[in-house]
C-alpha positions as CSV (number, residue, x, y, z in Angstrom):
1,X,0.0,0.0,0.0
2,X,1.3,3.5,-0.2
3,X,1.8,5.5,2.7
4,X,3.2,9.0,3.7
5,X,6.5,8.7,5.7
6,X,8.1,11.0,7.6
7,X,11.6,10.9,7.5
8,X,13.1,13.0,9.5
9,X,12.3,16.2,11.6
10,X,11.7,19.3,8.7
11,X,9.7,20.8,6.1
12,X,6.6,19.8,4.3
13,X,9.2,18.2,1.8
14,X,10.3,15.5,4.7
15,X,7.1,13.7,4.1
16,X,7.7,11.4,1.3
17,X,4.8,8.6,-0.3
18,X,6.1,5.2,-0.1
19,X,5.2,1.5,-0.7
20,X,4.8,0.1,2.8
21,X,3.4,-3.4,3.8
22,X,-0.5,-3.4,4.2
23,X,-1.1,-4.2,7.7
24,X,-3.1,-7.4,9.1
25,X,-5.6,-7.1,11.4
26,X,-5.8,-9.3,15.1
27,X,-7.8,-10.9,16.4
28,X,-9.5,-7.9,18.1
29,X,-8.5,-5.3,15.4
30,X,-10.5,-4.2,12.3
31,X,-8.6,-3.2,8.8
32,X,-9.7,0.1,7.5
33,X,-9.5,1.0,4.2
34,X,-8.6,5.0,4.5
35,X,-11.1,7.4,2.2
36,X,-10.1,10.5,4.0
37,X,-7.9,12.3,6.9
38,X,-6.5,15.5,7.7
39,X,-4.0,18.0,8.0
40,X,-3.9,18.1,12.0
41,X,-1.8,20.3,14.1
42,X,-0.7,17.6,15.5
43,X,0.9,16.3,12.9
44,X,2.8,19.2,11.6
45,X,4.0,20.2,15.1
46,X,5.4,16.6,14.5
47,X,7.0,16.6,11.5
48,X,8.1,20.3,12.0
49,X,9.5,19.2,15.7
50,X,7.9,22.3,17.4
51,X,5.7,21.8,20.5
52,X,4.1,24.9,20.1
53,X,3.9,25.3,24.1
54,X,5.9,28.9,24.0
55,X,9.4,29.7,23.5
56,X,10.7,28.6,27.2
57,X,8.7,25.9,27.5
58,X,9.8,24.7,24.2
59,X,13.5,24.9,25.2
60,X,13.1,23.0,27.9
61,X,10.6,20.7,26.4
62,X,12.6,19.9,23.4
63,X,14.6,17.3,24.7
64,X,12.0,14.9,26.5
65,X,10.2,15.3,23.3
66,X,13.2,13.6,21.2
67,X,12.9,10.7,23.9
68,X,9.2,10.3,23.7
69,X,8.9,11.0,20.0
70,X,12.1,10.0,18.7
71,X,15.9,11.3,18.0
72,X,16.4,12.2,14.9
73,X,13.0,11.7,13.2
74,X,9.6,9.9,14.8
75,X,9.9,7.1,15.4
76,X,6.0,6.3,14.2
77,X,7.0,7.0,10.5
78,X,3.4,7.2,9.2
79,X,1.6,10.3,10.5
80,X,-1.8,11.1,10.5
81,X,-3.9,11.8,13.5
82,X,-7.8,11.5,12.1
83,X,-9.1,9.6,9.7
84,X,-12.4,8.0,7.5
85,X,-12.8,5.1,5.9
86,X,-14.5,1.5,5.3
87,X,-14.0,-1.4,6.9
88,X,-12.3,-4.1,4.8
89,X,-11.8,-6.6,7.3
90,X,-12.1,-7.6,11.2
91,X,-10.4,-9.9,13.5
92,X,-12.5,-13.3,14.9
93,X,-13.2,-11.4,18.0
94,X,-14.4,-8.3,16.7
95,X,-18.8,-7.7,17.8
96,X,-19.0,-3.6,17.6
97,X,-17.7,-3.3,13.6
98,X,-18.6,-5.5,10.3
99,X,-17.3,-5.2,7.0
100,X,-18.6,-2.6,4.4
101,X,-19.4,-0.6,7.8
102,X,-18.2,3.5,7.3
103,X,-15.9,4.4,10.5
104,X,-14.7,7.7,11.7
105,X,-11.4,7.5,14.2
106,X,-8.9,9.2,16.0
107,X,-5.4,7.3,16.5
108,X,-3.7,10.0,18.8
109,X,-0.2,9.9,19.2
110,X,-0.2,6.5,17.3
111,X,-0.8,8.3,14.6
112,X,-1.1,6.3,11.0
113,X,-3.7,7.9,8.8
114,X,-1.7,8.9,6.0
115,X,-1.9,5.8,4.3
116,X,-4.1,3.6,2.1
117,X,-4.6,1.3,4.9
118,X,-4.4,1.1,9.3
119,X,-5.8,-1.5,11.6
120,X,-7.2,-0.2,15.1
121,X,-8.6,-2.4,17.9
122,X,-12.5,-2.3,17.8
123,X,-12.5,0.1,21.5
124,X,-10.3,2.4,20.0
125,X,-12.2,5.8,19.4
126,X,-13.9,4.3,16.4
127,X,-17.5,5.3,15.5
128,X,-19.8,4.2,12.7
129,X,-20.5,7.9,10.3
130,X,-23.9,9.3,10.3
131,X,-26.5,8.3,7.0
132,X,-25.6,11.2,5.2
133,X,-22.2,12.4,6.0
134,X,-19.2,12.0,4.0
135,X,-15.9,10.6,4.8
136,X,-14.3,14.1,4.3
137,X,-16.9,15.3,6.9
138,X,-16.4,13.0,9.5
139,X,-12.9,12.4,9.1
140,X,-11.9,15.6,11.0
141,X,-14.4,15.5,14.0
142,X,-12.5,12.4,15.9
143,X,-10.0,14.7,17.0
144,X,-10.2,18.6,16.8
145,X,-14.2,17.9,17.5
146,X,-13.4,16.0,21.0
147,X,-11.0,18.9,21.6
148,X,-13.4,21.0,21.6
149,X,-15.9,19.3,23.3
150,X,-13.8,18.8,25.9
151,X,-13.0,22.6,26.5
152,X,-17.1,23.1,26.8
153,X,-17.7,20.7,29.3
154,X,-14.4,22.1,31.3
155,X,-16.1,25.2,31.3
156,X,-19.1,24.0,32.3
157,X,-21.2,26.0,29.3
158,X,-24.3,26.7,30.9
159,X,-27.6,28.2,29.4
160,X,-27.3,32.4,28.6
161,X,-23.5,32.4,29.9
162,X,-21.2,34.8,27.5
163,X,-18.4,33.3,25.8
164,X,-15.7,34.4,24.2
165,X,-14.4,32.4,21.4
166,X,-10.6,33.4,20.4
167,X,-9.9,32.1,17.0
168,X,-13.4,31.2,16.3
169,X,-12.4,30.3,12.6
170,X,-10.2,27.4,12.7
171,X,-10.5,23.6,13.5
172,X,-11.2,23.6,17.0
173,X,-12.5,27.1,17.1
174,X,-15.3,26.3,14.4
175,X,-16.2,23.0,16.4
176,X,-16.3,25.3,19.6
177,X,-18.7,27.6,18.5
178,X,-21.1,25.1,17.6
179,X,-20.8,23.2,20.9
180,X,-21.4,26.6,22.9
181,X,-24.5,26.8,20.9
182,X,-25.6,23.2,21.4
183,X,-25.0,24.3,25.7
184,X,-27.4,27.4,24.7
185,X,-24.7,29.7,25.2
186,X,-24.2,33.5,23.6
187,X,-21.3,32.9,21.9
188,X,-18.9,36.0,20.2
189,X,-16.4,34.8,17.9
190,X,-12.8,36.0,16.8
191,X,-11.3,35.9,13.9
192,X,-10.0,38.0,10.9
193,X,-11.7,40.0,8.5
194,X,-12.4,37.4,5.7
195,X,-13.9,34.9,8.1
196,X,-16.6,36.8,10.0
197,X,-19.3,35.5,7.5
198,X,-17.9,32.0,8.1
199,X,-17.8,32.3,11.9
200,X,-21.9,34.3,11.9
201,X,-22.7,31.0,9.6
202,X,-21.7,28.6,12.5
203,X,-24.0,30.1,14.9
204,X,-22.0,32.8,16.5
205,X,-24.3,35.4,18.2
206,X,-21.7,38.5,17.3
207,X,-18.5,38.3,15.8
208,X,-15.0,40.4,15.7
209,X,-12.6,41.3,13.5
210,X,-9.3,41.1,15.7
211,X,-7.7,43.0,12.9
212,X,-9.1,45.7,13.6
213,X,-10.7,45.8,16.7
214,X,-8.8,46.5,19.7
215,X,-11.5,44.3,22.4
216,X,-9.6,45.3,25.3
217,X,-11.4,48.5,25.2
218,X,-14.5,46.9,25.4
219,X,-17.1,47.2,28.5
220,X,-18.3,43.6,27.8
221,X,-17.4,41.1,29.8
222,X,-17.2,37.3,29.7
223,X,-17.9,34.3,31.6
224,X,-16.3,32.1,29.5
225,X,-13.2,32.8,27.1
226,X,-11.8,30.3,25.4
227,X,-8.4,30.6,23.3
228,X,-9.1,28.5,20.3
229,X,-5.2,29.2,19.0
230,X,-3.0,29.9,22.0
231,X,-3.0,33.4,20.6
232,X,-5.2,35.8,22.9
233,X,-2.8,38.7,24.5
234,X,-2.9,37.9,28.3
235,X,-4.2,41.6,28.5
236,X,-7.6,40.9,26.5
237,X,-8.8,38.2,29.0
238,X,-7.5,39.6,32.1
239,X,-9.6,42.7,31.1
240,X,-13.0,40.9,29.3
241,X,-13.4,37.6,31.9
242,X,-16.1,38.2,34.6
243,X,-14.9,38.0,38.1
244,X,-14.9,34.2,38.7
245,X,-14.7,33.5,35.5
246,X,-13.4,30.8,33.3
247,X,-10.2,31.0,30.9
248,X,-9.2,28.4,28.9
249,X,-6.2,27.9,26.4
250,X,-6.0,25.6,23.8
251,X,-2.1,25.1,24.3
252,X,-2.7,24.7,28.1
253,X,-5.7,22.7,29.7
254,X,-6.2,19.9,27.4
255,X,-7.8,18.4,29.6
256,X,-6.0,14.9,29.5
257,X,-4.6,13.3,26.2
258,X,-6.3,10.0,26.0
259,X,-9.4,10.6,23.8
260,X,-12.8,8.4,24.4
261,X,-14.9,6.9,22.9
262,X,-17.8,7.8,24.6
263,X,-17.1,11.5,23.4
264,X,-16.9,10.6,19.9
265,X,-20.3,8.8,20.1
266,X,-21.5,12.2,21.7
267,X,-20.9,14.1,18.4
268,X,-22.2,11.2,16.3
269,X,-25.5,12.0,17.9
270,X,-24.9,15.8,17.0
271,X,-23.4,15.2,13.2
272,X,-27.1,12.9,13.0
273,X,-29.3,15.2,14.8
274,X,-27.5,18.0,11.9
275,X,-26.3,20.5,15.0
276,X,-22.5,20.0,14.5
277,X,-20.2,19.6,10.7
278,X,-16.6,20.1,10.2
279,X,-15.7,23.0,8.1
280,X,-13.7,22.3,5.3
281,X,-11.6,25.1,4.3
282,X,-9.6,23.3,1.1
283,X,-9.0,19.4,0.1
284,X,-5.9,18.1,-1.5
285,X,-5.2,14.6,-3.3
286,X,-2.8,12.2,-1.5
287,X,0.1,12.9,-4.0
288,X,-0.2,17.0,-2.9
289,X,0.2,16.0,1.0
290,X,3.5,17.9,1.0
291,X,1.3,21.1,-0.3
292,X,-1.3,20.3,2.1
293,X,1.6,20.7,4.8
294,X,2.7,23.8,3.4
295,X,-1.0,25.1,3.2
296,X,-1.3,24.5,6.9
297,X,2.2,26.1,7.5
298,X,1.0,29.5,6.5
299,X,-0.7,29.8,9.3
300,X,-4.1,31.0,7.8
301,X,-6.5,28.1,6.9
302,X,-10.1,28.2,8.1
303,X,-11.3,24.9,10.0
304,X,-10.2,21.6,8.7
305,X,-7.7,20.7,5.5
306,X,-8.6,17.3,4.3
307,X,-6.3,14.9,2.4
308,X,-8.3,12.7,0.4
309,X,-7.1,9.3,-0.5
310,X,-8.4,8.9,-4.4
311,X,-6.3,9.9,-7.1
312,X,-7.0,13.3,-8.3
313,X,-8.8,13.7,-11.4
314,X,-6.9,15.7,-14.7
């Protein structure tokens, strides 16, 4: 099968498509014929070897990273942190998944996705899609859509509380807005000029442009405000959070790193009750996975970038 592998620690152009061995499944593991994953940040901070924890923390971070990660490249060569797909195949003990059945799943630090091909135990966070949703759609939510969900119910969202939504317009930012809806929140969202339709479209209650707005200014104040980005000034939440209030940063209360299950079946229920999508901001063919990268290196996409697994069409 061919496979994305990451060679060493670098640019985009570190990631190179190979022939790899297509993997058998065990007895309690299902094989997964990949459709569609995603451009996580995961996975560049990976590839790129940058924590993205903060100058000093890096410094000092750096080096237990080598020994958790790997030396001089990862050691899991195949990255990809989300993924959908079909299920070709399942071990004899297998009683959750058939074949032909459409699965959405996160493989965390495991990571794998960019490949034709994975096997994933059965209780792994692996859901069934929703009638109706396709594998680009789904693909993206078993990740940056538990992150998100699980920054709600830290803050304990509550019905009519005011939150503030700091880069409202990207992965987990888009998926946050939504969920603060879904908790009956009044949601404001942040982002820059040439998303503020995108961000109103998502359910946002008021939106603002954070090129141009200086918020700190503002007499409004929050209950909840939430750094989608681990961008917010330390100024604009010391001066806009209610007394009591909660703060949350995306680069700093994950919340635990072992994803569940359970989660991902929450937003199942969402994607089929039609209160919560991914927003897809470009898709690129397998073969363009170094572009897709570099897309996602600029620093500007708009929710999810999608790698799809078909060949692209001349």
């Amino acid at each position: 099968m061919k496979a994305a592998i990451c060679t060493k620690y670098g640019p985009p152009e570190v990631l190179e498509i190979m022939e790899v061995e297509k993997p058998v499944p065990g007895d309690d593991e299902v094989l997964i014929k990949i459709h569609a994953t995603t451009v996580h940040v995961g996975d560049t901070k990976l590839r790129g070897f940058r924590p993205g924890m903060g100058k000093v923390q890096d410094f000092f971070f750096k080096p237990i990273m080598r020994f958790m990660v790997g030396f001089k490249g990862p050691r899991k060569k195949i990255l990809g942190m989300e993924l959908a797909g079909e299920i070709e195949a399942a071990g004899k003990n297998v009683q959750r998944f058939t074949p032909g059945d459409k699965v959405f799943a996160a493989t965390e630090m495991n990571f794998g996705a960019y490949a034709e091909y994975i096997c994933l135990d059965e209780h792994r966070v692996l859901e069934k899609i929703p009638t109706g949703i396709s594998y680009e759609e789904a693909a993206p939510i078993s990740n940056g859509g538990i992150t998100a969900l699980r920054f709600m119910r830290k803050a304990n969202i509550q019905k009519d509380q005011k939150i503030l939504i700091y880069g409202a317009s990207g992965s987990v930012g888009t998926f946050a807005v939504q969920l603060a809806k879904f908790f009956e929140a009044e949601v404001s969202g942040v982002c820059s000029t040439a998303n503020l339709d995108l961000v109103r479209s998502i359910g946002a209650d008021r939106v603002f442009d954070y090129t141009q707005d200086d918020m700190t200014g503002h007499a409004e104040t929050y209950d909840v405000i939430f750094d989608a980005v681990g961008k917010a000034s330390p100024t604009l939440y010391r001066k806009l959070l209610k007394p009591g209030g909660i703060y949350l940063n995306v680069l700093k209360s994950s919340g635990g790193l072992k994803l569940k299950t359970e989660e991902l079946s929450f937003l199942q229920s969402l994607m089929e009750q039609g209160k919560f999508k991914a927003v897809i901001d470009t898709r690129f063919p397998f073969e363009k996975i170094v572009e897709a990268h570099r897309y996602v290196d600029g620093g500007h996409k708009k929710g999810n970038v999608i790698i799809t697994m078909e060949p692209e069409v001349e």
